[in-house]
C-alpha beads as a LAMMPS data file, in Angstrom:
LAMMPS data file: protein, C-alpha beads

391 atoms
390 bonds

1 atom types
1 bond types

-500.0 500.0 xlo xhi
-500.0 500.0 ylo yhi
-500.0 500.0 zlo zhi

Masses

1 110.0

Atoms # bond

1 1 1 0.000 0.000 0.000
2 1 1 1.614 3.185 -0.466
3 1 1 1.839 5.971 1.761
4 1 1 -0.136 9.064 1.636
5 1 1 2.750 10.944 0.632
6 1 1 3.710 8.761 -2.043
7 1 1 -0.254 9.098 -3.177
8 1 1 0.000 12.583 -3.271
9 1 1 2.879 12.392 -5.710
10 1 1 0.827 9.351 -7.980
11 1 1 -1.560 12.592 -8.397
12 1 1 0.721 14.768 -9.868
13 1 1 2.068 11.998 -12.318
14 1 1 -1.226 10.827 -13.092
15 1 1 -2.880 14.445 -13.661
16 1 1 -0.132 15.313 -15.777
17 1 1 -0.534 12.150 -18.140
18 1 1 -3.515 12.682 -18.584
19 1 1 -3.743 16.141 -19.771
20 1 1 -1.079 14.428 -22.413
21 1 1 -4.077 12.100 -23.163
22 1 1 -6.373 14.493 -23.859
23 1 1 -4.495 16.652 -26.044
24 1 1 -3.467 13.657 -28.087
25 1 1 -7.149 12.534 -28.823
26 1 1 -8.642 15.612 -29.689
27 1 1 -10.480 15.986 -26.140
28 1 1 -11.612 19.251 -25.407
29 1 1 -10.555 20.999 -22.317
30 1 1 -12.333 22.831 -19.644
31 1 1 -10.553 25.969 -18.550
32 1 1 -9.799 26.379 -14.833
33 1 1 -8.569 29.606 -14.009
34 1 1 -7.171 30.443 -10.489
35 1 1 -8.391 27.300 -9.069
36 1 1 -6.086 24.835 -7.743
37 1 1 -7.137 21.255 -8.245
38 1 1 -8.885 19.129 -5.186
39 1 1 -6.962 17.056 -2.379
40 1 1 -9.858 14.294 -2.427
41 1 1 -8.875 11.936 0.492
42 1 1 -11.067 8.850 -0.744
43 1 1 -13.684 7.873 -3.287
44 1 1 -16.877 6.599 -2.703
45 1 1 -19.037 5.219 -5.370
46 1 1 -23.008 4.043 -5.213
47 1 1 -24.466 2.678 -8.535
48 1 1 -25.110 -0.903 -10.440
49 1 1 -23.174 -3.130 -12.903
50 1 1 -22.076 0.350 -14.805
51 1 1 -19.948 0.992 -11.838
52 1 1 -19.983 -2.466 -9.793
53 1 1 -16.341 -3.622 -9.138
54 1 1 -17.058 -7.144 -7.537
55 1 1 -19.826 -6.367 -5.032
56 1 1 -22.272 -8.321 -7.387
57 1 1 -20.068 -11.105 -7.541
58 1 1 -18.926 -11.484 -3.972
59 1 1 -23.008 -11.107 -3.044
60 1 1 -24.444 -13.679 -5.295
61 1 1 -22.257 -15.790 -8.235
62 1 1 -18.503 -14.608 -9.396
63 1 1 -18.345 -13.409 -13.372
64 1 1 -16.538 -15.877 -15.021
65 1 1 -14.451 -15.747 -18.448
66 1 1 -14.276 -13.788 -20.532
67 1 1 -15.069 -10.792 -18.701
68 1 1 -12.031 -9.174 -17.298
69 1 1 -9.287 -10.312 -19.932
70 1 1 -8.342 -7.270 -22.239
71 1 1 -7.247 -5.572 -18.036
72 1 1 -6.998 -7.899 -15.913
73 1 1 -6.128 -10.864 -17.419
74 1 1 -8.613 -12.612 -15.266
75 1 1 -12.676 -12.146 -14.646
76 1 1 -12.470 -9.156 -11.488
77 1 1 -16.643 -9.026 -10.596
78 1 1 -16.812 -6.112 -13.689
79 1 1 -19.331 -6.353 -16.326
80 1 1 -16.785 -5.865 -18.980
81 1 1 -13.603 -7.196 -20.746
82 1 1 -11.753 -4.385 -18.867
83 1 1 -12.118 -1.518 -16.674
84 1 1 -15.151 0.682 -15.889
85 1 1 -15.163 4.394 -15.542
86 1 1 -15.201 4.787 -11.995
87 1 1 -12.196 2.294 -12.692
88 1 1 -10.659 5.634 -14.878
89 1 1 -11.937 8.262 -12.336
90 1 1 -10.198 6.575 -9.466
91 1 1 -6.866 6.654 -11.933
92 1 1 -7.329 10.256 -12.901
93 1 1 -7.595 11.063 -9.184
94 1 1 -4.520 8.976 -8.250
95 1 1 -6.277 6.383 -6.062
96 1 1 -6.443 2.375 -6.336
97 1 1 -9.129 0.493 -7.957
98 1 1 -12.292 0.566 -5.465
99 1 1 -12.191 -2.072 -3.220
100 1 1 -16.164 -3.764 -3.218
101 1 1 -18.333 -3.243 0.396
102 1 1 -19.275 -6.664 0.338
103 1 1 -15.681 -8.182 -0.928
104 1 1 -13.982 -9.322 2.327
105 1 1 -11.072 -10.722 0.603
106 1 1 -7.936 -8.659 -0.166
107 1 1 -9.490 -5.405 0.020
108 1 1 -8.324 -2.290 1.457
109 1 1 -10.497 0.932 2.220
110 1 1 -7.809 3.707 2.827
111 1 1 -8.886 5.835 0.042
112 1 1 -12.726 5.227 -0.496
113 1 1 -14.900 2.093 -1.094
114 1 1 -17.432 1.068 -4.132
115 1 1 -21.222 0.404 -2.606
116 1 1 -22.255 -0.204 -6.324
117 1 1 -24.061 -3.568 -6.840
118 1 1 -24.739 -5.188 -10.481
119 1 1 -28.765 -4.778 -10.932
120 1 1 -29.266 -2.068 -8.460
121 1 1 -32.386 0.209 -8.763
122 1 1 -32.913 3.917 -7.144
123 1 1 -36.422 3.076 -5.544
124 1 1 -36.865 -0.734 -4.315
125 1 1 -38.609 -2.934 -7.224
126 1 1 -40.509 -6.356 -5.924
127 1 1 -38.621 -8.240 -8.823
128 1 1 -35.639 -10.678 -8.024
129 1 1 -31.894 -11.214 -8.929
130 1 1 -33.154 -14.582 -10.199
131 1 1 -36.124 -13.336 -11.617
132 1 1 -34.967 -10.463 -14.009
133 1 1 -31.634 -9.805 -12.674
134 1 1 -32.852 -6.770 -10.079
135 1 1 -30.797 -6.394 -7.258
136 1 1 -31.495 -6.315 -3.606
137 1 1 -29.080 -3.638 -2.847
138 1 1 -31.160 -0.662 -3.502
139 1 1 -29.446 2.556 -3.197
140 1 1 -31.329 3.093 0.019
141 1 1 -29.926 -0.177 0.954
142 1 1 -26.427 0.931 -0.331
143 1 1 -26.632 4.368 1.759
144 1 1 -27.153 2.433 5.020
145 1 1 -24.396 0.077 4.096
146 1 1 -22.508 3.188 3.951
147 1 1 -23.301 4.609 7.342
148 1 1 -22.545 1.258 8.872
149 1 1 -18.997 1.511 6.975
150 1 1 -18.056 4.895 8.299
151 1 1 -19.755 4.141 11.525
152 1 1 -17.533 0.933 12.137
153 1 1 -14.082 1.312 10.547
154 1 1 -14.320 4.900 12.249
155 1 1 -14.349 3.140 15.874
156 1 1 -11.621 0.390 14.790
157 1 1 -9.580 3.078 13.437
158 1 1 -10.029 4.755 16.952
159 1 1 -9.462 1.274 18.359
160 1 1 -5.962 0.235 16.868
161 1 1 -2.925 -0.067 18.196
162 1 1 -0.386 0.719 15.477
163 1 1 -0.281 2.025 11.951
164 1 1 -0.347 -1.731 10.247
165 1 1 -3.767 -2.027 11.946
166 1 1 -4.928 1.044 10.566
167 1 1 -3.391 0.765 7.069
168 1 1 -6.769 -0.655 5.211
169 1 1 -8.876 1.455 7.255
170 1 1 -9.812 4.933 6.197
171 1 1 -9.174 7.802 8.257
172 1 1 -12.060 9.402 10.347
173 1 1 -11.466 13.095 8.999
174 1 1 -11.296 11.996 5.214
175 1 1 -14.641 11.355 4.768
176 1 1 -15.429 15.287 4.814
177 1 1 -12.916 15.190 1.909
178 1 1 -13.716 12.731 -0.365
179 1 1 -15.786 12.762 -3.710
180 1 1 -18.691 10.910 -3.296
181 1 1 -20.147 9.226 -6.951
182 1 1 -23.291 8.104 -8.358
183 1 1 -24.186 6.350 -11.021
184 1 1 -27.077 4.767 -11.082
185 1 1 -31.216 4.920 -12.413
186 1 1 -30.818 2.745 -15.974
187 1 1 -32.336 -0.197 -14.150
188 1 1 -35.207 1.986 -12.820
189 1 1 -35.750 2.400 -16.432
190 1 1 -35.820 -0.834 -17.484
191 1 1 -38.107 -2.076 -14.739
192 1 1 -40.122 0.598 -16.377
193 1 1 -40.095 -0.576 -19.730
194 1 1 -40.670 -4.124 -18.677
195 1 1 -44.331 -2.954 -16.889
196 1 1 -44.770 -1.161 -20.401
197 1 1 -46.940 1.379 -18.573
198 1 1 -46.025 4.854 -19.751
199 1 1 -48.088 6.673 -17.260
200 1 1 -46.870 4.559 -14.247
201 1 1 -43.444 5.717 -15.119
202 1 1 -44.638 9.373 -15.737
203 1 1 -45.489 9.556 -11.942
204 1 1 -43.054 7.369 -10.679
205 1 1 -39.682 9.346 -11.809
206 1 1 -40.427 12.206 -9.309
207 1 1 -40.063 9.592 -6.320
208 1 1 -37.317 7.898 -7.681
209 1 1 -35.375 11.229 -8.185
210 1 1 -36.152 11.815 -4.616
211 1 1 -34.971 8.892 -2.991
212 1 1 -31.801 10.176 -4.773
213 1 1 -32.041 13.267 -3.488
214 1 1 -32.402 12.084 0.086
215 1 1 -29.487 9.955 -0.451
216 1 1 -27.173 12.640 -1.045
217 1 1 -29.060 14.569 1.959
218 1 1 -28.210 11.606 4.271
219 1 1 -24.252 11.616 2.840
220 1 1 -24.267 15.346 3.416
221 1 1 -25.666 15.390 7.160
222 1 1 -23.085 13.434 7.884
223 1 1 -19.828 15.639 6.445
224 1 1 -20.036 14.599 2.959
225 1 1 -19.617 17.955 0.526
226 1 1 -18.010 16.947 -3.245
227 1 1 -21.180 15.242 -5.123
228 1 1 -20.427 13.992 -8.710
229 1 1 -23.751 12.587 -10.398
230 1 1 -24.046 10.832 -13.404
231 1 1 -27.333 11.036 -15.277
232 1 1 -28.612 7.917 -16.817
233 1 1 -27.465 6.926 -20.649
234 1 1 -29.145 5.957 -23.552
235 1 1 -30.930 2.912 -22.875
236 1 1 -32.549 2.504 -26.137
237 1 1 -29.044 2.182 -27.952
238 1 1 -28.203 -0.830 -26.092
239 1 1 -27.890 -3.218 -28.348
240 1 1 -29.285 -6.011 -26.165
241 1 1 -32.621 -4.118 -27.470
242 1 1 -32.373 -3.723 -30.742
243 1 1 -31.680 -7.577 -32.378
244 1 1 -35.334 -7.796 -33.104
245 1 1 -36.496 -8.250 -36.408
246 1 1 -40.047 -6.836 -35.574
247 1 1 -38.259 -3.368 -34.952
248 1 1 -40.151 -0.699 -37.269
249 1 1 -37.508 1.751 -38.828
250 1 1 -40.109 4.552 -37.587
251 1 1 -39.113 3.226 -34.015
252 1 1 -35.400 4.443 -34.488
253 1 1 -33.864 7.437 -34.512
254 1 1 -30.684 8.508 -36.767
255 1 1 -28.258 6.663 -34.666
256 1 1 -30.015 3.459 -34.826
257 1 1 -31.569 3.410 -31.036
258 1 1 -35.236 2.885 -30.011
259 1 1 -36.382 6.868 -29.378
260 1 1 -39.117 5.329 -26.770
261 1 1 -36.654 3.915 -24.729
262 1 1 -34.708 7.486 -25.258
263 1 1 -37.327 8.925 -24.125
264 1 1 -37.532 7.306 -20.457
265 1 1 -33.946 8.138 -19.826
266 1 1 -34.382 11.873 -20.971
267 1 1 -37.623 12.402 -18.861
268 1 1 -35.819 10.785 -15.892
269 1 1 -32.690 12.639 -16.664
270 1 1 -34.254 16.181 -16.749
271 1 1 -35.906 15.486 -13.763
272 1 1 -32.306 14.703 -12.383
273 1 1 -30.735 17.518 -13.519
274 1 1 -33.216 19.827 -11.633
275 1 1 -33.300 18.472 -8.575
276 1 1 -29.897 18.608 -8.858
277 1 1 -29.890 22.552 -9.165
278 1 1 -32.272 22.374 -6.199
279 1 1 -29.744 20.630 -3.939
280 1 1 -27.319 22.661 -5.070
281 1 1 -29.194 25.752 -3.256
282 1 1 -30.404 23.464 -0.290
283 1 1 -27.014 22.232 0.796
284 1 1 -24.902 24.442 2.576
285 1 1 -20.974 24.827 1.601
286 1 1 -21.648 21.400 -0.785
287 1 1 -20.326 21.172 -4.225
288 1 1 -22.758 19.024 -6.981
289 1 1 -21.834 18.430 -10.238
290 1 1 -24.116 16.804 -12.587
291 1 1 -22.417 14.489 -15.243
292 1 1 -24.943 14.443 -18.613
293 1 1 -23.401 10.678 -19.243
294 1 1 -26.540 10.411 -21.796
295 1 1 -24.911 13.136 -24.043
296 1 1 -21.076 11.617 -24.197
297 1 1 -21.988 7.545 -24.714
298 1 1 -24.904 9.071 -27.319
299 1 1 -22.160 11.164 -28.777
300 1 1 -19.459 7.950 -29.391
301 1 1 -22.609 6.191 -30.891
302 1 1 -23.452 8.416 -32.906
303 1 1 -19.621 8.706 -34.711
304 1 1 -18.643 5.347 -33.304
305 1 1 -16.835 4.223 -37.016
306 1 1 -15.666 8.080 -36.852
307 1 1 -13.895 7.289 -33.206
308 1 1 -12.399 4.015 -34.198
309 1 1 -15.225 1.646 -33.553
310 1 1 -17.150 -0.717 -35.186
311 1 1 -21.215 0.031 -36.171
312 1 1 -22.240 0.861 -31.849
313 1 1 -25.122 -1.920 -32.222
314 1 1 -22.933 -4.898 -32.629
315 1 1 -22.009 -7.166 -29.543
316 1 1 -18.357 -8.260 -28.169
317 1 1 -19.453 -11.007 -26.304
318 1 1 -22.623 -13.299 -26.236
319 1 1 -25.520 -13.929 -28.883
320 1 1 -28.942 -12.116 -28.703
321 1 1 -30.870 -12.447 -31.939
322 1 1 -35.228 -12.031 -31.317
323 1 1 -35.822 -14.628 -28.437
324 1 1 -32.580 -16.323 -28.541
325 1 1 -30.917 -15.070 -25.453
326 1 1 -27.185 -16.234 -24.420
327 1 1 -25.720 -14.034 -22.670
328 1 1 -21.400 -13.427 -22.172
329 1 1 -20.051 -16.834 -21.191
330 1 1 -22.582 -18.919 -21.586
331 1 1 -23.245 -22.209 -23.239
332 1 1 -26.874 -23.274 -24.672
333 1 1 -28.095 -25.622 -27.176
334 1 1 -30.523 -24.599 -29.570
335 1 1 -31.906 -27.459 -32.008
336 1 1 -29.318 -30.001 -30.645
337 1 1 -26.372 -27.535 -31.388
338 1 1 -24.363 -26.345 -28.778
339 1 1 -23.963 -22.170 -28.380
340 1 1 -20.900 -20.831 -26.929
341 1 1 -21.513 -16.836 -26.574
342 1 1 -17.462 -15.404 -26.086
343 1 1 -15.423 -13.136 -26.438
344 1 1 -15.173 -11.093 -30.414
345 1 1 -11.513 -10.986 -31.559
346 1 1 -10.673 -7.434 -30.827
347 1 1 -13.026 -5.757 -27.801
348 1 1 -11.346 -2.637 -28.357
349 1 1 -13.365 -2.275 -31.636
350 1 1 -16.571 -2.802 -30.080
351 1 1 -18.716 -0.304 -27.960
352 1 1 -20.794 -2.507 -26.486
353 1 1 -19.199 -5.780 -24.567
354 1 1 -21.972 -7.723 -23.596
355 1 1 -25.316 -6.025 -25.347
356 1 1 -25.638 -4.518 -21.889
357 1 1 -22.653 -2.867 -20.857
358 1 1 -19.986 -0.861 -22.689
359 1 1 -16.025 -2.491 -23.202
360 1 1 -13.101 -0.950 -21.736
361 1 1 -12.466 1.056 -25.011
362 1 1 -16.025 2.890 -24.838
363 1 1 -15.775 3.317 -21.174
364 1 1 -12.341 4.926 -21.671
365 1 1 -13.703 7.166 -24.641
366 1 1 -16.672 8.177 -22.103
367 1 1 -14.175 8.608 -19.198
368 1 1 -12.241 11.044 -21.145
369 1 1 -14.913 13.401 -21.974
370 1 1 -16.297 13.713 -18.480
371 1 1 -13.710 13.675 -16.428
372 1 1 -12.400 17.118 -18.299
373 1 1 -15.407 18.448 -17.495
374 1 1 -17.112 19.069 -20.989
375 1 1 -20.304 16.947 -20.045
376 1 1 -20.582 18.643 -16.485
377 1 1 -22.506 21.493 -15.153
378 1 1 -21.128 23.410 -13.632
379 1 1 -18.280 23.121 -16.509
380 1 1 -15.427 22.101 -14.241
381 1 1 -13.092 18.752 -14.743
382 1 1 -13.482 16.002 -11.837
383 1 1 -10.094 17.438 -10.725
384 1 1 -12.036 20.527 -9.442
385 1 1 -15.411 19.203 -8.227
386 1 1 -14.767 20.637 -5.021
387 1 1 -15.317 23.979 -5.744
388 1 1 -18.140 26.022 -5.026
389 1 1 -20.237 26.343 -7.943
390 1 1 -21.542 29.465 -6.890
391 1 1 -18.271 31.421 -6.814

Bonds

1 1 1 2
2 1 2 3
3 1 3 4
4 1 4 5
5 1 5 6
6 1 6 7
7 1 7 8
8 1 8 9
9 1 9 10
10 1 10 11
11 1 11 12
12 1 12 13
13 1 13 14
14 1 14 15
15 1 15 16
16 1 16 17
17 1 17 18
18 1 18 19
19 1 19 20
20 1 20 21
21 1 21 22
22 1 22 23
23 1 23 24
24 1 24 25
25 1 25 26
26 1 26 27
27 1 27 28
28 1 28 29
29 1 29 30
30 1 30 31
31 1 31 32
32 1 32 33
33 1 33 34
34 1 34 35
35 1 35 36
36 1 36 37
37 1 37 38
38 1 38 39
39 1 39 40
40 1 40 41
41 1 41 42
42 1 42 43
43 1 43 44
44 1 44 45
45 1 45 46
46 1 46 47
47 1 47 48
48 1 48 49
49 1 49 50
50 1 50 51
51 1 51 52
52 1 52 53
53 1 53 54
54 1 54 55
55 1 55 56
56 1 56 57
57 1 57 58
58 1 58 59
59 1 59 60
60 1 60 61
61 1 61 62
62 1 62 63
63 1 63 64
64 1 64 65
65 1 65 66
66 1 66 67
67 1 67 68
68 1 68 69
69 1 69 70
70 1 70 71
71 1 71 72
72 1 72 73
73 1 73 74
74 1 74 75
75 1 75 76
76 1 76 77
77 1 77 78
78 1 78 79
79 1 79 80
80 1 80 81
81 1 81 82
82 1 82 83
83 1 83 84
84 1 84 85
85 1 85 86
86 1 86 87
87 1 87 88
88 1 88 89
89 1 89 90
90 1 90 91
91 1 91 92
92 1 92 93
93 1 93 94
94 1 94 95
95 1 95 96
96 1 96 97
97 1 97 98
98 1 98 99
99 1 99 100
100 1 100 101
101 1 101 102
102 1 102 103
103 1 103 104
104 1 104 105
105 1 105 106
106 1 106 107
107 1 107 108
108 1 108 109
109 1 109 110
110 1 110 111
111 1 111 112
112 1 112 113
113 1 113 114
114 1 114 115
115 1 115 116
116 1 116 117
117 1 117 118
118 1 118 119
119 1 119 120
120 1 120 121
121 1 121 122
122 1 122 123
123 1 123 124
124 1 124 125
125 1 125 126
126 1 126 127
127 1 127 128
128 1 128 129
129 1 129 130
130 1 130 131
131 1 131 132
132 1 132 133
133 1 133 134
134 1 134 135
135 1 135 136
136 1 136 137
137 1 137 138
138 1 138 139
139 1 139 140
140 1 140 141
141 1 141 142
142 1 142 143
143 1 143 144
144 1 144 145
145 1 145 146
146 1 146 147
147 1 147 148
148 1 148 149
149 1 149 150
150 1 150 151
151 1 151 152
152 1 152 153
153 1 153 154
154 1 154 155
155 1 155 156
156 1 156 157
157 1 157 158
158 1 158 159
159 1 159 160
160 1 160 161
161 1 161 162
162 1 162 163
163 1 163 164
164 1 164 165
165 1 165 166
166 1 166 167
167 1 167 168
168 1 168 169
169 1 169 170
170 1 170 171
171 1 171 172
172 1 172 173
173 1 173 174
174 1 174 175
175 1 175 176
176 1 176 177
177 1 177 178
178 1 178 179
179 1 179 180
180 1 180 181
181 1 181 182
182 1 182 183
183 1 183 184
184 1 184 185
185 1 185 186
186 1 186 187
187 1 187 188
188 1 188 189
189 1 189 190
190 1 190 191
191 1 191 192
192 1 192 193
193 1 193 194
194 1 194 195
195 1 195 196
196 1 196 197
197 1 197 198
198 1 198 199
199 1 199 200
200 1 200 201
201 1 201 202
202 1 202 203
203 1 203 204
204 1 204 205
205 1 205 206
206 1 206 207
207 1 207 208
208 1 208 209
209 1 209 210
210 1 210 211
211 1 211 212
212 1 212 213
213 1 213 214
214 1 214 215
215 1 215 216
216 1 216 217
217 1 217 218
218 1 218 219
219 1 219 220
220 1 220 221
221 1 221 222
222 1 222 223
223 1 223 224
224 1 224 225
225 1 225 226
226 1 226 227
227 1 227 228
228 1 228 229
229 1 229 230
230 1 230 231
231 1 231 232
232 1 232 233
233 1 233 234
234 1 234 235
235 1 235 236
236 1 236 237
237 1 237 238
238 1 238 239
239 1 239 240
240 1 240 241
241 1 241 242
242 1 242 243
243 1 243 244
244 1 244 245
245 1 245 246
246 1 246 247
247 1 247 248
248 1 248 249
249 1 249 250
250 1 250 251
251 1 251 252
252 1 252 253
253 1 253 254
254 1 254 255
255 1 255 256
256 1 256 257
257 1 257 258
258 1 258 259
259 1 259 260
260 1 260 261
261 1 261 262
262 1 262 263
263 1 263 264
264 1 264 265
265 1 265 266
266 1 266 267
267 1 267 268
268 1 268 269
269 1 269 270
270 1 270 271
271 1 271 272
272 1 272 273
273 1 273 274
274 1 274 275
275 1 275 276
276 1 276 277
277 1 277 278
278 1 278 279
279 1 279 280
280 1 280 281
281 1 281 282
282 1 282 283
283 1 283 284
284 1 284 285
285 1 285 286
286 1 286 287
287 1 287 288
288 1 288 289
289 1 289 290
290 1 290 291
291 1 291 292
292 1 292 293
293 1 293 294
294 1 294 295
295 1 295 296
296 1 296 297
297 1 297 298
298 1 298 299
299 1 299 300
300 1 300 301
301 1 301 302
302 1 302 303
303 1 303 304
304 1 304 305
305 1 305 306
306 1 306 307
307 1 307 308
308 1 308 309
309 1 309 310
310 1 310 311
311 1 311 312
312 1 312 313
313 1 313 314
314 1 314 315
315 1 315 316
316 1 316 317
317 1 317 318
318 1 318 319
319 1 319 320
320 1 320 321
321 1 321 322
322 1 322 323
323 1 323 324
324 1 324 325
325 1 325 326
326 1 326 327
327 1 327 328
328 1 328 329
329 1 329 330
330 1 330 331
331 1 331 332
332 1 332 333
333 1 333 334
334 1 334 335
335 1 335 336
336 1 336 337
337 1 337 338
338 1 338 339
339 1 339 340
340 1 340 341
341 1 341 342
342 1 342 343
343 1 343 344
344 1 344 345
345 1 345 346
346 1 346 347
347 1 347 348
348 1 348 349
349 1 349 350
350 1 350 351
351 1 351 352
352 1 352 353
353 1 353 354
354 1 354 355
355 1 355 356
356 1 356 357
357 1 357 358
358 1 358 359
359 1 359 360
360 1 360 361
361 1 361 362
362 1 362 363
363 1 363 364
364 1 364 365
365 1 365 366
366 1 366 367
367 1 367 368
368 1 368 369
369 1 369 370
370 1 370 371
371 1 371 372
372 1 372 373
373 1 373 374
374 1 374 375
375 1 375 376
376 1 376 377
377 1 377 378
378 1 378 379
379 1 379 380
380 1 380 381
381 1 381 382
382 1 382 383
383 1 383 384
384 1 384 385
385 1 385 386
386 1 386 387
387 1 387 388
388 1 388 389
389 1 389 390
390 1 390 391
């Protein structure tokens, strides 16, 4: 584990690569003038399988092969062939990989922890991981994980005798300084499609976005001020949607993507983004960015052969074709003949991984336009998050 100091110094290298990055692929920067860049002391991330780093795995069944392999050579609990972006945010901000909440093994929790769970929903759903793949661990659920978390590695902390002891513990007085991220709503979405009931969803999305809200009000009471929210993406361009042959062209839009589906994620999104301006007014000395993720991942579709990618609605990994499901990894037999869905050739020329979930190459592409800033409002890179927007 490296020391603090030696941290501080990963920052600095890491920061300065990066702008490198950018400037080499064309990425837009956000100006910052006369603000110095955060001292985040940990990261904390809430979400689902866009952000999960093993807590869905360690909770129910471990991923197995091929997920994992372009990275880490191995399946690591991520639903993709590589990393995710809160796998590039905690790079960019010079900290490990997220350690899982529910991953007792070989995990450390100095500088933040990942509550995100694969098939996680905003407001509770009665569905089932076994039914339809919804999680258990709502965010509400995830938020009182949380204050069990601080609550008890804050007393061992307190309780050790020596620095080893402490070493995988995170320090009382960082968690006032750390980012806190969320990324999460899509599968509120889907359990919206799947009831097909447009006006259920219409007066749903206000008391979904407020269980959000009142998750970031619970972080806040207790000392958390740097918020960094994601809104949702663009669920109809998942391609796990669109190998139907009873698709109507009318039902697309130019990019190829069902525009009803679209259409959930921008109601719930605008709904997001003001109550986001609302906490922003209600919560004193905070700082809340909101990340339009729909914009950037409907941008890379959109020029996906223009960024180095293959058409955005073909699949990496696994077979969906009408009813024909066989998802990444997976073995079926259909008419007597055996079905292995793996891995393409090359991820890194696919968007999507899985139909479901974007590769390492698209989550990268993503992670560079939004950490810079050029997707947020207020307009500042993750770098600067802490600052007061109002200023």
């Amino acid at each position: 584990m490296l020391s603090f100091g030696a941290m501080e110094n990963v920052k600095v290298i890491v920061i300065a690569a990066f702008s490198v990055v950018l400037y080499v692929l064309g990425v837009e920067s956000v100006e910052v003038k006369d603000l110095p860049p955060c001292n985040f002391k940990a990261l904390y991330n809430f979400g689902d399988s866009n952000s999960d780093t093993g807590g869905g795995s360690a909770a129910f069944w471990p991923a197995g092969p091929p997920s994992g392999t372009t990275f880490f050579g191995r399946p690591v609990g991520r639903g993709s062939d590589g990393r995710l972006m809160i796998d590039f945010i905690a790079e960019h901000l010079g900290f490990p990989y997220l350690s899982p909440y529910l991953d007792s093994i070989g995990t450390s929790y100095r500088y933040g922890a990942n509550f995100a769970i694969g098939g996680s929903t905003i407001r509770p759903q009665n569905e089932s991981m076994r039914l339809n793949g919804v999680s258990p661990f709502s965010l509400d659920i995830q938020i009182v994980q949380f204050d069990q978390f601080k609550s008890r590695t804050s007393y061992f902390y307190e309780q050790a005798k020596s620095d080893s002891q402490r070493s995988s513990l995170p320090r009382p007085e960082d968690f006032s300084e750390a980012l806190y991220v969320f990324d999460i709503g899509q599968n509120d979405i889907a359990a919206a499609l799947r009831k097909n009931n447009d006006t259920d969803f219409h007066v749903s999305v206000s008391d979904i976005i407020d269980q959000l809200a009142k998750a970031v009000q619970n972080l806040h009471d207790q000392g958390a001020r740097t918020f960094w929210i994601h809104n949702t993406g663009p669920i109809g361009c998942l391609p796990v949607s669109l190998h139907y042959h009873g698709i109507k062209p009318e039902e697309l839009d130019d990019h190829g993507c069902l525009k009803a589906q679209n259409e959930y994620s921008t109601e719930f999104n605008r709904n997001l983004k003001d109550r986001v301006i609302k906490l922003r007014s209600g919560l004193s000395n905070s700082m809340v960015t909101y990340v339009d993720m729909y914009a950037a991942k409907y941008q890379l579709i959109g020029n996906a052969e223009q960024q180095g990618f293959r058409d955005a609605a073909e699949i990496c990994c696994g077979f969906h074709e009408d009813d024909i499901q066989v998802y990444c990894g997976n073995k079926v037999k259909i008419n007597g003949t055996e079905i292995y869905a793996g891995s393409c050739e090359n991820p890194s020329k696919y968007i999507s991984w899985d139909g479901a979930h974007y590769s390492e190459a698209a989550n990268h592409w993503v992670a560079n336009h939004i950490i810079n800033g050029s997707f947020s409002d207020p307009p500042l890179p993750i770098t600067h998050a802490c600052h007061n927007s109002r200023l």
